[in-house]
Structure formats: structure tokens, C-alpha cells
C-alpha positions in Angstrom: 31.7 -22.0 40.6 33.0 -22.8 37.3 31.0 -25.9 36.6 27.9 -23.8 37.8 28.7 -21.0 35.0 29.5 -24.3 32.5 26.0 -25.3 33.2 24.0 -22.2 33.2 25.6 -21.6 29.4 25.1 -25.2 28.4 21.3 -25.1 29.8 20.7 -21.2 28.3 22.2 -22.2 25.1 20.0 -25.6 24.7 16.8 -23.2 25.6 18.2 -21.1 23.2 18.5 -23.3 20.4 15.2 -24.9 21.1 13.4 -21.7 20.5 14.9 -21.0 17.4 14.0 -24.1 16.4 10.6 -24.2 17.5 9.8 -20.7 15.6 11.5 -22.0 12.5 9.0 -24.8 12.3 6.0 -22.8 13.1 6.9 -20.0 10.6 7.8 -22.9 7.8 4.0 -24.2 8.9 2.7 -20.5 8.6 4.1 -20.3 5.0 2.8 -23.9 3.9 0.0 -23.3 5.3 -0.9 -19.9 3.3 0.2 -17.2 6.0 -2.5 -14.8 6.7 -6.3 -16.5 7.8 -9.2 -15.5 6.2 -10.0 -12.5 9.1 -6.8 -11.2 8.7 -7.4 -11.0 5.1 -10.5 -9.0 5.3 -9.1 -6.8 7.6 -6.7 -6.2 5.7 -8.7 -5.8 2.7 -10.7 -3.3 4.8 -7.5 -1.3 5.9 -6.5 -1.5 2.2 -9.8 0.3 0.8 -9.6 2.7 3.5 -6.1 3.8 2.8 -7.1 4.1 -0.8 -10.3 6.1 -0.2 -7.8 8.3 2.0 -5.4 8.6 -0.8 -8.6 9.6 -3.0 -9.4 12.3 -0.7 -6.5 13.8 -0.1 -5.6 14.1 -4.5 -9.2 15.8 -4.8 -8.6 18.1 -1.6 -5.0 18.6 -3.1 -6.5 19.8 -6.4 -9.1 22.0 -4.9 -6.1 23.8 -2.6 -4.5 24.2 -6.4 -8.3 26.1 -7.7 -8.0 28.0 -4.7 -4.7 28.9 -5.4 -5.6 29.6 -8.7 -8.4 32.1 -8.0 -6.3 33.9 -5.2 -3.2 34.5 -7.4 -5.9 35.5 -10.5 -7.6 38.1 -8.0 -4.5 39.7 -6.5 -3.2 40.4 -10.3 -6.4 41.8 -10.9 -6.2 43.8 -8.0 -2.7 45.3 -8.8 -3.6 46.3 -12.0 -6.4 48.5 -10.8 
């Protein structure tokens, strides 16, 4: 029983330790190699210019909400003084 346990730990470690290994290496290529391809670069480009086109929308609805604002507060005042 104990030499099976002895072997299960020695063979899951050396799995283990392979693995590791074998991601280090293809990371280190990933990184020499430039990282992202060329699709993933577009799409990312893409999902870039969307978010900023979002962001763009959102300040010019944010500053309309503000007019609106504005107006409201401008017409209750008026209101109250009547």
C-alpha cells in the first residue's frame, strides 16, 4: 500500500512538473514571439473603438441629463415665484 501511494505522488508530481514546464515554454514562445496575432489585434482594436464610442455616448447623454436638469430646476423656480 505504501509503495503504491509512493508511486502515485512520484508519477502526479512528474506530470505536475512537466506541465509547468511545458506552459512556461509556450508562454516564453508567446512573448518572443509578439503575444497577440494579428486577428486578435483587430478585434481588439474593434472592441477598443467601441468602448470609446460608448464612453462618447454616455458624456453627451450625461450632459444632456445635466440641460434637462437645468431647465426643470429653472422652471420649478419660476413656478414658485408666481
Amino acid at each position: 500500500m505504501d509503495a503504491a501511494l509512493i508511486m502515485a505522488i512520484i508519477f502526479g508530481g512528474s506530470v505536475l512538473v512537466l506541465a509547468i514546464i511545458g506552459s512556461t515554454i509556450l508562454m516564453a514562445i508567446k512573448i518572443i514571439k509578439g503575444g497577440v496575432s494579428k486577428k486578435e489585434q483587430r478585434l481588439q482594436s474593434n472592441e477598443t473603438k467601441m468602448i470609446q464610442e460608448i464612453y462618447k455616448g454616455l458624456s453627451r447623454m450625461e450632459d444632456r441629463v445635466e440641460a434637462l436638469e437645468t431647465i426643470i430646476l429653472e422652471r420649478e423656480r419660476t413656478d414658485r415665484t408666481k
